[in-house]
Every structure is written in structure tokens, then in C-alpha cells.
ZATORBA-735935 format. One record per residue (C-alpha): residue number from 1; x, y, z; chain; residue in one letter. Coordinates in steps of 0.1 Angstrom, whole numbers. Layout:
BEGIN
<num=NUM, x=X, y=Y, z=Z, cadena=A, residuo=A>;
...
***
This chain:
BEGIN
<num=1, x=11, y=-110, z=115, cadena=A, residuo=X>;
<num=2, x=19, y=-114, z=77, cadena=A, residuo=X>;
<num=3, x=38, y=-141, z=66, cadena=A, residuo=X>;
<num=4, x=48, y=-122, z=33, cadena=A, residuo=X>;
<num=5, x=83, y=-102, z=27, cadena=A, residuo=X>;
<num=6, x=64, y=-72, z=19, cadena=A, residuo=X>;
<num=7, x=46, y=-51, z=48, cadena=A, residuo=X>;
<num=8, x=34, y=-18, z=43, cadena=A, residuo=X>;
<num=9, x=17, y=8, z=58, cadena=A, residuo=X>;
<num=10, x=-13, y=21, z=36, cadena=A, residuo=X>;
<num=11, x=-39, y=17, z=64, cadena=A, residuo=X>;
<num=12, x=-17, y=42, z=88, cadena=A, residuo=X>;
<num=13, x=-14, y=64, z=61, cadena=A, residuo=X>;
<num=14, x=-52, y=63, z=44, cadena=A, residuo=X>;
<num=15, x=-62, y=74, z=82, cadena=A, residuo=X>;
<num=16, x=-35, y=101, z=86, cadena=A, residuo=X>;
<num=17, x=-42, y=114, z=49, cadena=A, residuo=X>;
<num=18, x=-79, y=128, z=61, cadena=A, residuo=X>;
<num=19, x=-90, y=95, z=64, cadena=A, residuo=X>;
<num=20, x=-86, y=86, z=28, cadena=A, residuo=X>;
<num=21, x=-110, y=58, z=18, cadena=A, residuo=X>;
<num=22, x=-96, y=29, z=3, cadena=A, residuo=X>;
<num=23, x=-114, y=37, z=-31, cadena=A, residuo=X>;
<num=24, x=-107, y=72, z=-28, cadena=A, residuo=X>;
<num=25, x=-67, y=55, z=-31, cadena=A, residuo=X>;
<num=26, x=-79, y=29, z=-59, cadena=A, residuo=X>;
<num=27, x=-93, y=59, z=-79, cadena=A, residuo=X>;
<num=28, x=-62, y=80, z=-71, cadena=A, residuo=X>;
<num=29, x=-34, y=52, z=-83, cadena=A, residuo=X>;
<num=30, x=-62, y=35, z=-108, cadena=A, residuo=X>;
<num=31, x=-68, y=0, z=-93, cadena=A, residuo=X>;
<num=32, x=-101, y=-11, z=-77, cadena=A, residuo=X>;
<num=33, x=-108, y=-10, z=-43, cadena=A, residuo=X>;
<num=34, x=-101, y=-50, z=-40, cadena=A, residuo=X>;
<num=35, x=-65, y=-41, z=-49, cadena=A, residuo=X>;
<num=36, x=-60, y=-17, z=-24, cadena=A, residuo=X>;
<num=37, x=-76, y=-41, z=1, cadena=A, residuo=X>;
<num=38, x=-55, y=-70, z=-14, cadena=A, residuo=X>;
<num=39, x=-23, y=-50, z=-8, cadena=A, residuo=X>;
<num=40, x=-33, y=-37, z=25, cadena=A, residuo=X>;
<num=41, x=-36, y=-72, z=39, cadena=A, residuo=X>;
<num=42, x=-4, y=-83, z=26, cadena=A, residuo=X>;
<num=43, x=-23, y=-109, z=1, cadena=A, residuo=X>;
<num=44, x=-11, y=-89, z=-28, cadena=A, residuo=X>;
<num=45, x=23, y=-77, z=-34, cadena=A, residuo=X>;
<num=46, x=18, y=-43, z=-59, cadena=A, residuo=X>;
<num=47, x=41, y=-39, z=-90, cadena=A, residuo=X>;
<num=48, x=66, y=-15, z=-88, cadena=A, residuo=X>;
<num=49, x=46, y=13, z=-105, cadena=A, residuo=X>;
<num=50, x=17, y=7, z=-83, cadena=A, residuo=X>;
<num=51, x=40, y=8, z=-53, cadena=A, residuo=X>;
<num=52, x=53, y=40, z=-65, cadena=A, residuo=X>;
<num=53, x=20, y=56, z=-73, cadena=A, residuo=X>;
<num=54, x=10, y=47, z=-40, cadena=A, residuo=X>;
<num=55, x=37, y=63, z=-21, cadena=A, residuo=X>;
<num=56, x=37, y=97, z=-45, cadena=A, residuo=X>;
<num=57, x=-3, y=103, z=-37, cadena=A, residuo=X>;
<num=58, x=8, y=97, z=1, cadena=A, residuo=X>;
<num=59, x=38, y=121, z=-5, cadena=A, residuo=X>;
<num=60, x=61, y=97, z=10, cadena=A, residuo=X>;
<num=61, x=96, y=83, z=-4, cadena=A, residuo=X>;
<num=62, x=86, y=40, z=-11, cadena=A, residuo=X>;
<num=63, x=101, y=29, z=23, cadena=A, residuo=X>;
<num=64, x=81, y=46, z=40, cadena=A, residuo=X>;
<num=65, x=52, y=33, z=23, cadena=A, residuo=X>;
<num=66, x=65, y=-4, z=21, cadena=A, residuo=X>;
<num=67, x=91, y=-25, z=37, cadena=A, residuo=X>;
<num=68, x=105, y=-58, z=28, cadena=A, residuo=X>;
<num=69, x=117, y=-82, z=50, cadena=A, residuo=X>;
<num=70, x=136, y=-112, z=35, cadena=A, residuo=X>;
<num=71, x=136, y=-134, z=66, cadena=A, residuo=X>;
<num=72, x=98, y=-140, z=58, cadena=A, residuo=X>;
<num=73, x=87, y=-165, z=28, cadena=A, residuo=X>;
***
């Protein structure tokens, strides 16, 4: 489990979004594919406009994208 505030749930939603590819997201928000990976792992926390992006190519409102848990440092 991550030890980061931030969670997310981009790997769920690559796999229920045709099995997106994590470049296929980099490409779609403009990052590389080491961001996406970065952020998937919880090793990267996205700025808000990349968060954003992320959740509008998933069609989803940016909570149910990411999460942030404040009990976690």
C-alpha cells in the first residue's frame, strides 16, 4: 500500500476504458509513458491540470479518478 496522500485509480480505469495502454493515456493527456507509470504507482503526484486531463479523457468527475487521504505523509 502507498504511503502517499494521493491514491488513484488510473490502472482500474485504463483496463475498463478498452484496456487503454498507459501510452495510449500519456499521448492522450501529453506526458510520457514514465508519468503515467509514475503517477500510477503513487511515486508521482500529477499537477492539477494533469489530474484534470486525466479524469476528462476517462469521463469521470477528479474524485473518482483520485483521492487524497490526509492521515498518510
Amino acid at each position: 500500500m502507498s504511503t502517499h496522500s494521493i491514491q488513484n485509480n488510473i490502472r482500474k480505469l485504463r483496463f475498463e476504458n478498452d484496456e487503454m495502454t498507459q501510452q495510449q493515456l500519456a499521448e492522450e493527456v501529453k506526458v510520457t509513458r514514465q508519468t503515467i507509470v509514475a503517477i500510477e504507482k503513487g511515486k508521482y503526484s500529477p499537477s492539477l491540470e494533469l489530474a484534470f486531463k486525466i479524469a476528462h479523457t476517462f469521463g469521470k468527475p477528479l474524485e473518482e479518478v483520485f483521492s487524497f487521504d490526509p492521515s498518510k505523509k
